[in-house]
N, C-alpha and C positions, 0 to 999 in steps of 0.2 A: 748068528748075526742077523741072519734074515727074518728072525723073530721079533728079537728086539729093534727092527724099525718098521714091523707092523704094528707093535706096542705105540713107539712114537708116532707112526702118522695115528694113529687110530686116539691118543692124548692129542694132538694139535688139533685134530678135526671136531674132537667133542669141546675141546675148549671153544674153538669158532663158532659152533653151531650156539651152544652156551649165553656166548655174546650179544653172537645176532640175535637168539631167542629171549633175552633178558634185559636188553638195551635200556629200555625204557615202560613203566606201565604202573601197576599195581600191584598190592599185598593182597590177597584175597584167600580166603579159609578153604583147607584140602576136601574137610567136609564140614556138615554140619557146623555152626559155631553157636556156641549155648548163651553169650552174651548179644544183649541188643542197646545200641547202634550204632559202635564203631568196632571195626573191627583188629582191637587192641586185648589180648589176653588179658586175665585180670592179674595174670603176676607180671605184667607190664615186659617190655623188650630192652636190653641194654643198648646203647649207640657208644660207636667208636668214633676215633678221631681220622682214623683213614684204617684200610683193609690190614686187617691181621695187626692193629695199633693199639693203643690204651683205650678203654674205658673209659669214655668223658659223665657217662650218668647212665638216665633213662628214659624211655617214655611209656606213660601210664594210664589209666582212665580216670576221671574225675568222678563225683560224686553222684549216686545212682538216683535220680527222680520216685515219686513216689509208685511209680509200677515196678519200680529195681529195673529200668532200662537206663542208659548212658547215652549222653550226646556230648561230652567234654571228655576232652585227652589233654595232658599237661606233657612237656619234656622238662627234664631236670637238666642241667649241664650246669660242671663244675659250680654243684652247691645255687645254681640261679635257677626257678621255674619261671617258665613261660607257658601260657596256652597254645596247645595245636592248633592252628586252623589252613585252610583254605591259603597257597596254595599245594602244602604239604600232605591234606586228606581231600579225598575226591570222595564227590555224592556218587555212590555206586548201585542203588536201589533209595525205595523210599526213606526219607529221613536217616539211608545208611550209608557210614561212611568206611574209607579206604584209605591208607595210607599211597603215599605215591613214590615212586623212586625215577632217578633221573637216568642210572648209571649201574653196572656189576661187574666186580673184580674182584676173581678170588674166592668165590662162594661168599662175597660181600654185597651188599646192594646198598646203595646212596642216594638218599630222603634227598628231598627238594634243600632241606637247610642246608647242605651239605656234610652232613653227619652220616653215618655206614650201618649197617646192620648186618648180624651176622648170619647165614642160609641156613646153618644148621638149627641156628636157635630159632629160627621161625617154623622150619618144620620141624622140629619139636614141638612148637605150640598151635600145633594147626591152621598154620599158615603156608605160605607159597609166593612167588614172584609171576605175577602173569604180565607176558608182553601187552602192550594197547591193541594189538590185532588179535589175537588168542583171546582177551578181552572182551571187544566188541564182537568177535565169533561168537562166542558163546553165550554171550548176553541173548542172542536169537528175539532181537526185537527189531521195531520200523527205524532207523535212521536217517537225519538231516543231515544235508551238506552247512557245512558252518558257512557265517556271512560273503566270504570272500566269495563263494561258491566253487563246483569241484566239475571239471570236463567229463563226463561220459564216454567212454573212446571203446572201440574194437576189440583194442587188447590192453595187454600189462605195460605198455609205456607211451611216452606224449607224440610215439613214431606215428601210434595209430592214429584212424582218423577219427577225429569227434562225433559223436550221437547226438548230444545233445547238451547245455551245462545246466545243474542241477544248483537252484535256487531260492531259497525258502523251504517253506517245510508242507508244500504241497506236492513235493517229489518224495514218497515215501521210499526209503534203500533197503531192500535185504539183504546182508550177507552171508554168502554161502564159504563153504571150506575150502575153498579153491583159492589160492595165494601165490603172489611171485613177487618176492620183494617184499616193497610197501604196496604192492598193488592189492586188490584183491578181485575178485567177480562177483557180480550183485547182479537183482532183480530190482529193478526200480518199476512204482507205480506214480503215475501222473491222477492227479485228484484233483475236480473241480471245485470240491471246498474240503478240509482239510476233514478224515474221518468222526474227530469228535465233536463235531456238528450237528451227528445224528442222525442226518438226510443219508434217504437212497441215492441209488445210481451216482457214487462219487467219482469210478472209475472213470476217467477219460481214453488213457492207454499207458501200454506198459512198455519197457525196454529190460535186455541183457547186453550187461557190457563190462566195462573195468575202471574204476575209479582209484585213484591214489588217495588210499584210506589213513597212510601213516603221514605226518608231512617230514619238512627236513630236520625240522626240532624234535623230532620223536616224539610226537602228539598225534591225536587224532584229529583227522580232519572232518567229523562228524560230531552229532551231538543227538540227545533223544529227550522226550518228558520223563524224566525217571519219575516225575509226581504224578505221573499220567495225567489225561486231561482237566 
């Protein structure tokens, strides 16, 4: 008995962590991915109509430019195509794109259309579901507070007190792996003109603190030059 309800909390805990780790973010390759520039297998991925449901179609890549790279993805659903675009694939490197998901249930994850995909079949094709915070960790680049701009504070919630609020994109953000929530902890640098200016001495000063990197819609509240400057 007392086995099988470490079996069950040890299933209800991996399915939590699961959720909160899959919420919302992107499809991004486990490694390497040999196609360029979306990140869409070339045998294309099935969508369901909700998790563990029918098969409505697929979505695929469009036709390859003359270097054999890709910048078009079509979905089929019931016999109708339509082109992918924006806000269901995310620029995720230069000129590369990303699928997005909104939602996961069930080793299913749920495209912005609201259509489903299925876990396994992505990692089978060297794919994966990364949250937007795991995301922009790993991305390990400078980050912007988006327009609204984002409070600086202490710690991981709005208890602490404010540093300073980060706005424009003369507040360069680093983030480190250190997370609580949506929070996270960053190295922010203040820059008297923005680094790809060229000029020396941009630094004015710097700050560590905690920014709420995720917001309530399960987006980032950050942004970067994926096309560099």
């Amino acid at each position: 008995m007392k086995n099988i309800l470490v079996i069950l909390l040890f299933t209800i805990s991996s399915n939590t962590i699961y959720s909160q780790e899959f919420k919302a973010g992107v499809l991004m390759p486990s490694k390497e991915f040999k196609l360029c520039c979306v990140y869409i297998p070339d045998s294309g991925i099935k969508i369901y109509d909700k998790p563990n449901g029918k098969i409505q179609g697929h979505i695929y890549l469009g036709e390859a430019d003359h270097n054999k790279e890709f910048y078009t993805a079509f979905i089929k659903k019931n016999g109708v195509e339509k082109k992918l675009e924006y806000p269901n694939l995310e620029m995720v490197g230069y000129e590369t794109m990303a699928l997005v998901f909104v939602d996961s249930v069930s080793e299913f994850v749920k495209l912005k259309n609201g259509l489903w995909i299925n876990f396994k079949e992505l990692k089978s094709k060297n794919l994966r579901p990364i949250s937007w915070m795991n995301y922009a960790i790993e991305k390990n680049t400078e980050w912007y507070a988006t327009k609204e701009g984002l409070n600086l504070r202490k710690g991981p919630s709005t208890n602490y007190a404010k540093i300073v609020t980060l706005k424009g994109d003369l507040f360069g953000i680093k983030l480190t792996t250190e997370k609580k929530g949506k929070w996270n902890k960053v190295k922010v640098t203040k820059y008297r003109k923005h680094p790809c200016s060229g000029e020396d001495n941009l630094v004015i000063t710097t700050y560590t603190g905690w920014i709420k990197l995720i917001s309530e819609n399960e987006t980032l509240n950050v942004w970067n030059y994926e096309k560099g400057c």
